[in-house]
N, C-alpha and C positions, 0 to 999 in steps of 0.2 A: 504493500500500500504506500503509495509517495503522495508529500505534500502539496495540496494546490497550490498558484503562488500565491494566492492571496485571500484575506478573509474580509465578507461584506459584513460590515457589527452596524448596523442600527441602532442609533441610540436615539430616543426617545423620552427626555425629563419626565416625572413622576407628577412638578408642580404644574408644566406645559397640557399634560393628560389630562388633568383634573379640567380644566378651562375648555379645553376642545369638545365641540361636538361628536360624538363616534361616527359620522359620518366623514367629518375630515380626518377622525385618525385613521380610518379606515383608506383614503383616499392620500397621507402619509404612507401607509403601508403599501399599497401597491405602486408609488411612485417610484420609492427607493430600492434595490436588488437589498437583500438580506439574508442572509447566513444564519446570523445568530442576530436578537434583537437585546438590547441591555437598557432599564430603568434604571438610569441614576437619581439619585436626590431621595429624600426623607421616604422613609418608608409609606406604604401610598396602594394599598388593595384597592382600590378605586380605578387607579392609574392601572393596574395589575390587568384585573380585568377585563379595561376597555381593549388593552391590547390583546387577551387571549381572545377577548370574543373577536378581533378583525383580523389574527391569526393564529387560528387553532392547529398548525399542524407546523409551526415553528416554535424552538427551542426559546422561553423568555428567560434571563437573567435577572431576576430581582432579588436578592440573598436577604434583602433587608425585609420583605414579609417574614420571612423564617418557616416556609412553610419544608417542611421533608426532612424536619428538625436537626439538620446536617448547616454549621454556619458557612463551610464552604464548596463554594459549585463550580465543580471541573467539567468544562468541555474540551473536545479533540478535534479540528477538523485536517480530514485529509481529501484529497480525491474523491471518497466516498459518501461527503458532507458532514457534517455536525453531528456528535454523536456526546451522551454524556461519557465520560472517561471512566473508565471499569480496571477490572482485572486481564484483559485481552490481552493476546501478543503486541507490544510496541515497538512501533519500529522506529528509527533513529528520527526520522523527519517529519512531525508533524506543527502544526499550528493550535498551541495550547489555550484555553481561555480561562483562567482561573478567578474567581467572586469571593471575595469575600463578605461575611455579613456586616462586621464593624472594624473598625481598627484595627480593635484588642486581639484581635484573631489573628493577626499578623504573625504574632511569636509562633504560634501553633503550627501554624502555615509552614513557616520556614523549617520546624522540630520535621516535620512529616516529608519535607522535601528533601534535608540532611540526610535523616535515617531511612531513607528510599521508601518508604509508607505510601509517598504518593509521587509518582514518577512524571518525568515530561521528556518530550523528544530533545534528544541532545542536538540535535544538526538541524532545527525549524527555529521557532519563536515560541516563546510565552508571553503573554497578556494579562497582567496582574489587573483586574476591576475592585476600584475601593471604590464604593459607590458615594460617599461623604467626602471622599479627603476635599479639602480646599489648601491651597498654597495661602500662608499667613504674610499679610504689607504691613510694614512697620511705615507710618507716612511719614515719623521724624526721624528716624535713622535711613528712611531711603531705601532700606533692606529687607529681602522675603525670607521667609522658611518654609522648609517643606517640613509639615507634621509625619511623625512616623517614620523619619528620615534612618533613623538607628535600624530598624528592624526592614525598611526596605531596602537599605545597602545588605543587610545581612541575607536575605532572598533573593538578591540578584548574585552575589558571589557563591552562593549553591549550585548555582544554577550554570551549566558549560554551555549553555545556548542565549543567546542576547534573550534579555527581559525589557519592556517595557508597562510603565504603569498608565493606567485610565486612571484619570481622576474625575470621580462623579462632580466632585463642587469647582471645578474648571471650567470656563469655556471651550465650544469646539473648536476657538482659534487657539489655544492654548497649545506650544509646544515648547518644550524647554530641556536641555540635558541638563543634570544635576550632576557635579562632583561631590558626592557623598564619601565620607569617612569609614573605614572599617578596618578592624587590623590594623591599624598602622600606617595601610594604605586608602588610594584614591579609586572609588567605585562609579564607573558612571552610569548613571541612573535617566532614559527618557521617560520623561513625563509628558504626557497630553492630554486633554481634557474633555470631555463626553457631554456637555453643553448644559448642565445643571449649574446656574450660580445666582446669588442674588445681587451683584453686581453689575450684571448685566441681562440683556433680554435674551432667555429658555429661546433654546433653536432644537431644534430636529436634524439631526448630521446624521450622516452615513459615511462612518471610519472604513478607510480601506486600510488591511491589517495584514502586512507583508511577510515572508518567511523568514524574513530580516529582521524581524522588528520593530521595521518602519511603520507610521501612521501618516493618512493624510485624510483629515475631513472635508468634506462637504456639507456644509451647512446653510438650512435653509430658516426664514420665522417660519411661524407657528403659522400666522397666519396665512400663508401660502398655499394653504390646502382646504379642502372643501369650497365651499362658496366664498370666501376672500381670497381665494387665489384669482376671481375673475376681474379683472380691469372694472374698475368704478365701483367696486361693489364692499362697501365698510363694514364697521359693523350693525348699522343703523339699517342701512341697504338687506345685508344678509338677514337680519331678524323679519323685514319685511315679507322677504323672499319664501321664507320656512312660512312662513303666515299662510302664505299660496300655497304650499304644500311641496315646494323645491328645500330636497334634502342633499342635493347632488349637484353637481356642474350637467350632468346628461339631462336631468331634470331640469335646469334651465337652456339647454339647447333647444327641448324638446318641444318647450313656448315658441310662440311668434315674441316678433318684438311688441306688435302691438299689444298682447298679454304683458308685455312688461311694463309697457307705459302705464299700464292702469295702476299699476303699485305707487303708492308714496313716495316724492320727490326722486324718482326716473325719470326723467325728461328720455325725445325720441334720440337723441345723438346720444346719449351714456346707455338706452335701452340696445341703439345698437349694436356698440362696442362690448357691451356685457354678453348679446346673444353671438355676435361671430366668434369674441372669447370664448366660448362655452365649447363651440363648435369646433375649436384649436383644440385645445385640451384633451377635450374627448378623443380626437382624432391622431393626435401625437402629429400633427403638419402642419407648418405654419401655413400662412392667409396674407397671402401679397394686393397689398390696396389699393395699388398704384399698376397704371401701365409701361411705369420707367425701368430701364434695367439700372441694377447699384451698380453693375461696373460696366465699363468700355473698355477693352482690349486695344492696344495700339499694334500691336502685330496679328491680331487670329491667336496666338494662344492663349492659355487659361493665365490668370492672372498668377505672381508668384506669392506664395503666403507667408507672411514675415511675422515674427513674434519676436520681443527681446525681454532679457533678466535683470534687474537689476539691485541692487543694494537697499532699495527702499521706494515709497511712492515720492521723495522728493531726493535722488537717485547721484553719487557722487561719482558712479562708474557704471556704464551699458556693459555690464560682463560676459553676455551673450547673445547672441542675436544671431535666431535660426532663421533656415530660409526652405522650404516646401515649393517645389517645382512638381505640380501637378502633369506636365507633359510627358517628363521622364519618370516621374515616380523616386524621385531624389530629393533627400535634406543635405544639406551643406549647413554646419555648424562653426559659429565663429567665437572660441572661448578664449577670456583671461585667467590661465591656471598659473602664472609665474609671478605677476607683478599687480596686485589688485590696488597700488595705489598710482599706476599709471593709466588714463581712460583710452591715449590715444593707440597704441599697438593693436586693439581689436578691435577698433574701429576702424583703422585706414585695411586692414586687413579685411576687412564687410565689402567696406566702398569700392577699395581697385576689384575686388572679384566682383561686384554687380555693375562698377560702369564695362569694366573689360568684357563681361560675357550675357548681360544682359542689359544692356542701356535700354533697350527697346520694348522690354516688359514693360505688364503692367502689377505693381504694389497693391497688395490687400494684406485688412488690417480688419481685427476685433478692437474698436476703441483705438484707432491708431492715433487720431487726429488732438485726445488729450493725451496719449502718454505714447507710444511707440515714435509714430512720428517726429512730434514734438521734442522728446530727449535725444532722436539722432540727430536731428537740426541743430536744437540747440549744442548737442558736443562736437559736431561737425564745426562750426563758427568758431564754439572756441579751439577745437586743438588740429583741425584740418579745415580751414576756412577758402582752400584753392580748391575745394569740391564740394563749396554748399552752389555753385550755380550750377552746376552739375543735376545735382540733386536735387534740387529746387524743378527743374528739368523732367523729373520723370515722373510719370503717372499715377499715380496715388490715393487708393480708394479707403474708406473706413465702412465695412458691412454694419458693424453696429449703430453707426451713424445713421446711416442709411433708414435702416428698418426698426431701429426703436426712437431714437431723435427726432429724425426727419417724419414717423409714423406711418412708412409705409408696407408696415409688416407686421403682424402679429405673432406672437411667437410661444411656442407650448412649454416652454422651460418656466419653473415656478420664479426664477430668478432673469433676469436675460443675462447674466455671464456665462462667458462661451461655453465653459463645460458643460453647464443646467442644459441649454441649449441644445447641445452636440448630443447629450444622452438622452434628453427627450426626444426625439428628432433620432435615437437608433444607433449613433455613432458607440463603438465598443472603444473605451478607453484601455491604454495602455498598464492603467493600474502600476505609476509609479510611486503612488502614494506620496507624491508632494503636492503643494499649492504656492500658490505664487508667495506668498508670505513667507513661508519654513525656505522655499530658494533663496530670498533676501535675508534671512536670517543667517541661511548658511553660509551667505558668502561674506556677510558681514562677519562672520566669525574670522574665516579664514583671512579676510583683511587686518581683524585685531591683529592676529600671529600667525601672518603667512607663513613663518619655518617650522611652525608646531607642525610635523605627520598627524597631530591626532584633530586639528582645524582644518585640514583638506576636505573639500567637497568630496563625495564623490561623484565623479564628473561622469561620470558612461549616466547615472541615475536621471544628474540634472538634463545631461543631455536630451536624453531619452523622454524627460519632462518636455522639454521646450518643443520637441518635433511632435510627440501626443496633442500640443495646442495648434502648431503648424497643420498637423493631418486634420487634427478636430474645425477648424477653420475653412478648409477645402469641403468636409461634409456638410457642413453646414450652411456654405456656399453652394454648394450645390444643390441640395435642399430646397430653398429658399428659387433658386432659378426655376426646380422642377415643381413647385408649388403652383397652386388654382391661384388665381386672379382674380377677386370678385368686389363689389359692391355690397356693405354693409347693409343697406337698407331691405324690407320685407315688402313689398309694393305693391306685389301679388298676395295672393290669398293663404297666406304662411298661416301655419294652424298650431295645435297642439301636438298635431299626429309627427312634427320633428322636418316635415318638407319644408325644406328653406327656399320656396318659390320666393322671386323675387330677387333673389343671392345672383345677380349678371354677370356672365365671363369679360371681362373687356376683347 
């Protein structure tokens, strides 16, 4: 039995649950792929429930009911999927998911992991879930703690296979190595966070959970699902909507819009928008409003798809910048692994290989136009300024612009960032288990102390990240081309029966 590469853990807050309609959580559950599904935060039968009643035939992680009077729950997944962990042959590579109920459970934990009591794959990962921990801010000293620090460095040095912790009282942006104490020595410990906090606003993330140990979330609001994921529709809107007897997004497709006008403060332009959304969603295809195409081609071929990395949203270094050639089916990656406090070597290194061999393409971009773009201009100017006329020169499209800005596209992703997008819309991601945040993180590290070997990125991963948004970018594009064309309005005799007479091809 060999390990998959990677694990989908749905994590779903306990206090997020309680607030949701089970029609959206229900409507949460089929959006996200899931493996294993995990309730962080305060213990929460309520919360428990709503999820087993919207998937009854997946594995829930909740330790903090207490119910199977065991404080803590071992899952295994391999190839074979999710299984609770027993007495069975083990084989060296799996992907471990360990719960515990509280803290104090920790010491136990590790006693059983020492004394081989409870075993894990040595050559996969382990997944420590503390469904409470919260990282402690000290605001006048400036400094965090990790609670439980002693007895998690003591369960990761047990442990021959990388361990990583879930912390339930984190958020899902939360990612952080720890150098933790033990022996004498220095243990590192990644921490990530499972989107339960009261600092911030309960998301619904879906952790990808690597054989490495890696994590990278996806996270979404709450409110994204069920009937407030539809364009115009609040929460004032949605109360209305369930009044009519719409528990569903299909249930409001399945109205005319003039049914919707009749509802409380709908007007016909948001009745519209509400019912073509309806009709996205359900359908997983966007809904092109416009007769315009987002891009022109200056040569006949597909445009090139550009994505770049950088150090942060207000960025001191472009450290990568991939390039997706849809004609040939080639990436070309252009990385700083030697000197991260130099910006110009991988930049004049981008520009001669696209004016030399593609002057005459055309440029696409997710959001190129506030940050792709705009940071290679602006570092162009400043540290290679004999090839911003150049560049200024070549053709240059922003898809996001386009179709959620400019409004001439609707789009099935609960979020419009490219990936929500790309996966709603069908695109299979590469599951490198990074996000654009932990790549700036990482490279930011690697800038404190480029000579440190234990600060190196690793660069095949980020690579392999930046071409995933590169390809995800082309799908999506594509998508969008191969997408119906219509008119929002019902003009014809649209009913309740879901005939969107009236919906005109241009």
């Amino acid at each position: 039995m060999a390990v998959a590469d990677s694990l989908a853990l749905l994590t779903l807050p306990s206090t997020t649950l309680e607030e949701l309609p089970q029609p959206a959580v229900r409507d949460a559950l089929q959006y996200f792929e899931r493996d294993l599904i995990t309730i962080p935060g305060p213990r929460n039968p309520v919360a428990y429930a709503a999820v087993r009643d919207g998937a009854p035939n997946r594995p829930i992680v909740h330790p903090q009911l207490g119910h199977g009077g065991d404080p803590i729950n071992h899952y295994r997944y391999s190839d074979g999927g999710v299984r609770e962990a027993g007495d069975q042959d083990l084989p060296p590579k799996t992907i471990d998911v360990i719960a515990v109920q509280r803290a104090d459970v920790l010491a136990r934990l590790e006693t059983q992991l020492s004394t081989g009591e409870r075993r894990t794959g040595s050559e996969g990962a382990t997944f420590l879930i503390v469904p409470q921990l919260t990282v402690e801010w000290d605001t006048t000293a400036l400094s965090s703690t990790l609670p439980n620090a002693d007895e998690l460095a003591a369960i990761s040095s047990v442990l021959p296979e990388p361990m990583t912790v879930l912390a339930g009282g984190q958020p899902a942006t939360y990612a952080h190595e720890w150098g933790l104490s033990h022996d004498g020595s220095t243990v590192r410990v990644p921490v990530a966070g499972l989107g339960a906090t009261d600092r911030d606003e309960s998301k619904i993330a879906q952790c990808t959970c690597t054989q490495h140990g890696n994590v990278g979330a996806e996270a979404v609001d709450a409110d994204q699902f069920g009937l407030r994921a539809l364009h115009g529709v609040g929460r004032s809107t949605a109360d209305q909507l369930r009044k009519h007897g719409c528990q569903t997004t299909r249930d409001v497709r399945d109205l005319s819009v003039s049914e919707l006008t009749e509802r409380p403060g709908i007007g016909r332009t948001t009745a519209e928008k509400i019912h073509a959304h309806a009709a996205v969603i359900d359908s997983s295809e966007p809904l092109v409003l416009t007769n315009k195409t987002p891009v022109k081609t200056c040569d006949g071929r597909p445009p090139l798809c550009l994505d770049i990395e950088t150090d942060g949203l207000t960025p001191t270094i472009i450290w990568q910048i991939g390039v997706y050639d849809p004609a040939t089916d080639s990436h070309q990656a252009f990385i700083e692994k030697t000197n991260p406090t130099d910006p110009a070597p991988v930049l004049e290194a981008f520009i001669t290989w696209l004016l030399a061999n593609h002057r005459d393409r055309t440029l696409l971009t997710w959001n190129g136009h506030r940050f792709d773009y705009r940071y290679i201009r602006q570092f162009l100017d400043r540290y290679h300024p004999e090839y911003v006329e150049a560049w200024d020169g070549l053709w240059t499209y922003d898809l996001y612009r386009w179709a959620v800005r400019d409004g001439n596209a609707l789009l099935p992703g609960r979020t419009n960032k490219l990936d929500h997008v790309a996966r709603a819309t069908g695109y299979e991601s590469g599951d490198t288990a990074l996000t654009g945040a932990q790549t700036a993180a990482a490279y930011q590290r690697f800038m404190r102390n480029p000579k440190d070997p234990a600060s190196e990125p690793d660069w095949e991963r980020h690579r392999a990240y930046c071409e995933d948004d590169c390809r995800a970018l082309w799908y999506v594009y594509r998508t969008v081309m191969e997408a119906p064309r219509r008119d929002m309005t019902d003009s014809g005799a649209g009913g309740a029966d879901g005939q969107q007479a009236g919906l005109t091809d241009f």
